[in-house]
N, CA, C and O of each residue as an XYZ file, in Angstrom:
340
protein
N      -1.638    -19.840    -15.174
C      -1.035    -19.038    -14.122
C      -1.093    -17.549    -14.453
O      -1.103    -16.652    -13.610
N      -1.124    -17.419    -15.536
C      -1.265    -15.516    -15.942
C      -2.625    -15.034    -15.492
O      -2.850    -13.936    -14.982
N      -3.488    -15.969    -15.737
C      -4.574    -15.752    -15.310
C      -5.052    -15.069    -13.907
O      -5.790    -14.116    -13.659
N      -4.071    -16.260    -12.848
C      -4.307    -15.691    -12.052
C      -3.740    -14.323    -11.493
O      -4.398    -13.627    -10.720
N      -2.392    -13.965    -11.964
C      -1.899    -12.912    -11.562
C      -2.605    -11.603    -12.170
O      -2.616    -10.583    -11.482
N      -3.239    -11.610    -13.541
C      -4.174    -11.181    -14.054
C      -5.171    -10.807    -12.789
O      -4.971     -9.656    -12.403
N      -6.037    -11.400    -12.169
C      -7.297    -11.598    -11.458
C      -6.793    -10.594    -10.262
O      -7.342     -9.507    -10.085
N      -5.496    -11.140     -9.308
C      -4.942    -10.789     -8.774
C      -4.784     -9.106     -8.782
O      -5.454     -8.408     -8.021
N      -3.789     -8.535     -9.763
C      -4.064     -7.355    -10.020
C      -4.928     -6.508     -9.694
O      -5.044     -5.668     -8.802
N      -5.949     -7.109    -11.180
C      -7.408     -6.229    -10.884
C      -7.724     -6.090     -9.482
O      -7.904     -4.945     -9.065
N      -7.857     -7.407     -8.401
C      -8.568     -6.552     -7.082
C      -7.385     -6.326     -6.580
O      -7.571     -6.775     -5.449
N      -6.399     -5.992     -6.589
C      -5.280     -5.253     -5.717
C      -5.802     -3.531     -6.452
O      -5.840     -2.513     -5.761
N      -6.112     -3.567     -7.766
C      -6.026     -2.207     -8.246
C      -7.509     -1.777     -7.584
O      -7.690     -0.734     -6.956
N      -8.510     -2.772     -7.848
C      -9.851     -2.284     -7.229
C      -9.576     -2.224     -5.980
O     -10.735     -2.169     -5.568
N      -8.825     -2.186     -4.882
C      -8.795     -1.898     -3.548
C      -8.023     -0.837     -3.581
O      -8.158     -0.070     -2.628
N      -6.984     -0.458     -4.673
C      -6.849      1.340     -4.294
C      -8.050      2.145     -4.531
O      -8.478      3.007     -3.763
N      -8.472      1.860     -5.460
C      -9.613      2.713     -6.042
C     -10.865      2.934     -4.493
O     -11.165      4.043     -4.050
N     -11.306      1.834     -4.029
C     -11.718      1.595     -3.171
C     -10.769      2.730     -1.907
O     -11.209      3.801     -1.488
N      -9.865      2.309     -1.649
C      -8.690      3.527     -0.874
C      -8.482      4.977     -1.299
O      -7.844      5.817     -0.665
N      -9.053      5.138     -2.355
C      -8.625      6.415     -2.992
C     -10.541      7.310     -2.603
O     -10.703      8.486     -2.276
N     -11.387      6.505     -2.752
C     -12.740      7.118     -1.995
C     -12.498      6.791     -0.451
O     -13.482      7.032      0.248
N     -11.919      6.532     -0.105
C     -12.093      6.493      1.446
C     -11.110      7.856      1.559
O     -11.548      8.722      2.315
N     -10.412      8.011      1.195
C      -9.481      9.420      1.408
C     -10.191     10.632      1.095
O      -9.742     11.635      1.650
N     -11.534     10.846      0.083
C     -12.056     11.634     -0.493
C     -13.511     12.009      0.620
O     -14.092     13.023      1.008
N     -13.600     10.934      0.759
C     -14.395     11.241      2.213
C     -14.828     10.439      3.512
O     -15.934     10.106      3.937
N     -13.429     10.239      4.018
C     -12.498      9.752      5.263
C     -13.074     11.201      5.942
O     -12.725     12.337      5.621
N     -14.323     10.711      7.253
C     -14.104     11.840      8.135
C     -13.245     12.275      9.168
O     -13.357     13.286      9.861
N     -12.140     11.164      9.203
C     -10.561     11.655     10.062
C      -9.715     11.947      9.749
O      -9.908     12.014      8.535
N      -8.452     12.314      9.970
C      -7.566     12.483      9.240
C      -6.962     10.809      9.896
O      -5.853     10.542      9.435
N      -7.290     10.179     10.454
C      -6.634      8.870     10.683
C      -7.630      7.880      9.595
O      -7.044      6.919      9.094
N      -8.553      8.011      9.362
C      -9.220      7.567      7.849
C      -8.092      7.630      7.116
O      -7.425      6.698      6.668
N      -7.901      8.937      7.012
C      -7.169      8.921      5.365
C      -5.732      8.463      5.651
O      -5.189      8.279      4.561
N      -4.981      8.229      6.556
C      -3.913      7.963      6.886
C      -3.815      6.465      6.748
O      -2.777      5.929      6.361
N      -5.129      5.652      7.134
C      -5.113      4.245      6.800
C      -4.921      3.811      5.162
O      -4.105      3.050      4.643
N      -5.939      4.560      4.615
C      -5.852      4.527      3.129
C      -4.713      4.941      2.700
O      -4.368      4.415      1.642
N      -3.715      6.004      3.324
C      -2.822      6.151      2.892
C      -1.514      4.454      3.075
O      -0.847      3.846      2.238
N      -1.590      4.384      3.672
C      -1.075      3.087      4.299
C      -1.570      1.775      3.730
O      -0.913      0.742      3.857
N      -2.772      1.824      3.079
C      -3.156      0.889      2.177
C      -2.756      0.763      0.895
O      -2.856     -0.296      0.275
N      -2.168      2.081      0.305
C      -1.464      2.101     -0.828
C      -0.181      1.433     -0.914
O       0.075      0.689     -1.861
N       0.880      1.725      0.302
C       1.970      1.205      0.667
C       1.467      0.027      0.489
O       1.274     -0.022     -0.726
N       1.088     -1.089      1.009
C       0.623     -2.382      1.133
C       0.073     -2.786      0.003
O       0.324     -3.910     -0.431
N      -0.944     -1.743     -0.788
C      -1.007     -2.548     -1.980
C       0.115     -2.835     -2.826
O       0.383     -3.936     -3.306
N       0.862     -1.578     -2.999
C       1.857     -0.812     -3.900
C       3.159     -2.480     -3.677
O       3.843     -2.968     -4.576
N       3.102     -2.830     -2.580
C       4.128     -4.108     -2.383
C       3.800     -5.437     -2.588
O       4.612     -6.362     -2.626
N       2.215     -5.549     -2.763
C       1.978     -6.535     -3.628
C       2.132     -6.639     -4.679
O       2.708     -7.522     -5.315
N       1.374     -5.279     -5.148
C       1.579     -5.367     -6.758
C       3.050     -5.794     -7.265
O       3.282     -6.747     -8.009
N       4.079     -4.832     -6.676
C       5.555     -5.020     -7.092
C       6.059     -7.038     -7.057
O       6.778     -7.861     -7.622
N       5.302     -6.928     -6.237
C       5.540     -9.117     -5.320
C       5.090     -9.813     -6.165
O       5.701    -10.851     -6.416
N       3.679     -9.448     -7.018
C       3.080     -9.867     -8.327
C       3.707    -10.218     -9.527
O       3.742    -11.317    -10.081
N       4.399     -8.711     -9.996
C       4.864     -8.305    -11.025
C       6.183     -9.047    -11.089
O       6.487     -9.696    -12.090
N       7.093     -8.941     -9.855
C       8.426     -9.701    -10.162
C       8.155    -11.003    -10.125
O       8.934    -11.674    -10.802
N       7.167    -11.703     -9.468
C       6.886    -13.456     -9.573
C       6.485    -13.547    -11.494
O       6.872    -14.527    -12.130
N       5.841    -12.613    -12.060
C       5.284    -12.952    -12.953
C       6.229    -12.539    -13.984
O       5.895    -13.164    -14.990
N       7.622    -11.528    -14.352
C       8.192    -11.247    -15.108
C       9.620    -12.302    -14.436
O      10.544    -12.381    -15.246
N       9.803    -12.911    -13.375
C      11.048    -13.084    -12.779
C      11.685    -12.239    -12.765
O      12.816    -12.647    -13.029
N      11.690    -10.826    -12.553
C      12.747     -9.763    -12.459
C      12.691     -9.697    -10.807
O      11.876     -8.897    -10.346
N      13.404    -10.388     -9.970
C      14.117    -10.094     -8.663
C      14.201     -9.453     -8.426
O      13.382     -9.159     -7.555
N      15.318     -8.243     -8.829
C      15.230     -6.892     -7.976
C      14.271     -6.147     -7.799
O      14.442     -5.216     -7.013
N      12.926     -6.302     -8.471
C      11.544     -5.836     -7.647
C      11.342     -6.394     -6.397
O      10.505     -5.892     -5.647
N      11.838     -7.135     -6.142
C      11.530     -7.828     -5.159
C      12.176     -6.831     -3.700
O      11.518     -6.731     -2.665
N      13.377     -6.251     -3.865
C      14.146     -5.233     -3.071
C      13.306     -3.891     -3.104
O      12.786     -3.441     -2.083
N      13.219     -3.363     -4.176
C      12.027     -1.961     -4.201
C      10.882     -1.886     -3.695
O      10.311     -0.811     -3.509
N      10.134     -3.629     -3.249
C       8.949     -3.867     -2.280
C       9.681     -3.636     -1.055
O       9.300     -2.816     -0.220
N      10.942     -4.487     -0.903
C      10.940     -4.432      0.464
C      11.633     -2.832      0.831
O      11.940     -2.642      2.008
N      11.805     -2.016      0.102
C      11.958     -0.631      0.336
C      10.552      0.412      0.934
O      10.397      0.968      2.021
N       9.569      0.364     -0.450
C       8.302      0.804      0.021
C       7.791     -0.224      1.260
O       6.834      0.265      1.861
N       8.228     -1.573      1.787
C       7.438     -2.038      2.461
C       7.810     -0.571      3.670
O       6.998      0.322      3.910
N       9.442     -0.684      4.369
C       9.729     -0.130      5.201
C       9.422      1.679      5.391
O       9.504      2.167      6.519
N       9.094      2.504      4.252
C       9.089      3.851      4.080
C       7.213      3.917      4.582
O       6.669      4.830      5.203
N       6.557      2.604      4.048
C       5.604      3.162      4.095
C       4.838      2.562      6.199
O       3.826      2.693      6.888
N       6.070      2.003      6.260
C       6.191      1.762      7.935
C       6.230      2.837      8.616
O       5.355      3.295      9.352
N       7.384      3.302      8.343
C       7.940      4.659      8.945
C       6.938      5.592      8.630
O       6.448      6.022      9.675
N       6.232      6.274      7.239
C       4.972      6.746      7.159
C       4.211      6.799      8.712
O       4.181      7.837      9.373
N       3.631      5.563      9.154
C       2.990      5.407     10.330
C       3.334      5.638     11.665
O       2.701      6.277     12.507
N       4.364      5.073     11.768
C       5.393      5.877     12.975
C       5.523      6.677     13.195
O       5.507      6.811     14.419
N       5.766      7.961     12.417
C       5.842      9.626     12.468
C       4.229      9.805     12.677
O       3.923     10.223     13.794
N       2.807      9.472     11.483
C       1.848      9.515     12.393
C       1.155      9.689     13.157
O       0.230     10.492     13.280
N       1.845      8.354     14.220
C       1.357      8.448     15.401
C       2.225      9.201     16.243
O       1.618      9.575     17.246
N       3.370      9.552     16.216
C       4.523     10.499     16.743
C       3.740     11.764     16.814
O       3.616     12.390     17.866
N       3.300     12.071     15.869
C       2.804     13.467     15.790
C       1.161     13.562     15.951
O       0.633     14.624     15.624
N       0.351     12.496     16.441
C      -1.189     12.478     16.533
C      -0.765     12.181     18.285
O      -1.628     12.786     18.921
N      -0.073     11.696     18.982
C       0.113     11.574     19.975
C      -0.167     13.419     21.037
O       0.417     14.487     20.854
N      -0.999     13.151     21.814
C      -1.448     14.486     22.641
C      -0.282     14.988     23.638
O      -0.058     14.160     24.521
N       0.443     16.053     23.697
C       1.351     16.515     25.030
C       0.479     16.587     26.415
O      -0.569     17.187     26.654
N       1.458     15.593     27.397
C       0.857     15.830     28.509
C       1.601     16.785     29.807
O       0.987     16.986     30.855
């Protein structure tokens, strides 16, 4: 079972890395806003990983914190990419 959380990891970490060149040359600013938003999402696996694999629970609350901040992230967003008519 370490193994797999092991495996796990690595492509959660290879998909920021992967997210971190899409931000570097993302020709939108809604590119980079996804990648930004992909971090959130990774960032709450990893934490979902880490507490299944140490049993420390209250990671489990600090995911579901970044889950919601990095919600709201998107909401403002589009609040503010939205055109006045």
């Amino acid at each position: 079972m370490n193994t797999l959380y092991w495996i796990l990891s690595i492509l959660l970490i290879f998909s920021l890395i992967v997210g971190v060149i899409r931000i570097v040359i993302g020709p939108t600013k809604a590119d980079r806003m996804l990648s930004a938003q992909l971090f959130g999402t990774v960032g709450v696996a990893i934490l979902l990983l880490h507490s299944a694999f140490t049993q420390n629970w209250m990671l489990l609350d600090v995911a579901l914190i970044l889950a919601l901040l990095a919600s709201i992230t998107v909401i403002a967003f589009v609040k503010l990419g939205e055109t006045k008519k």
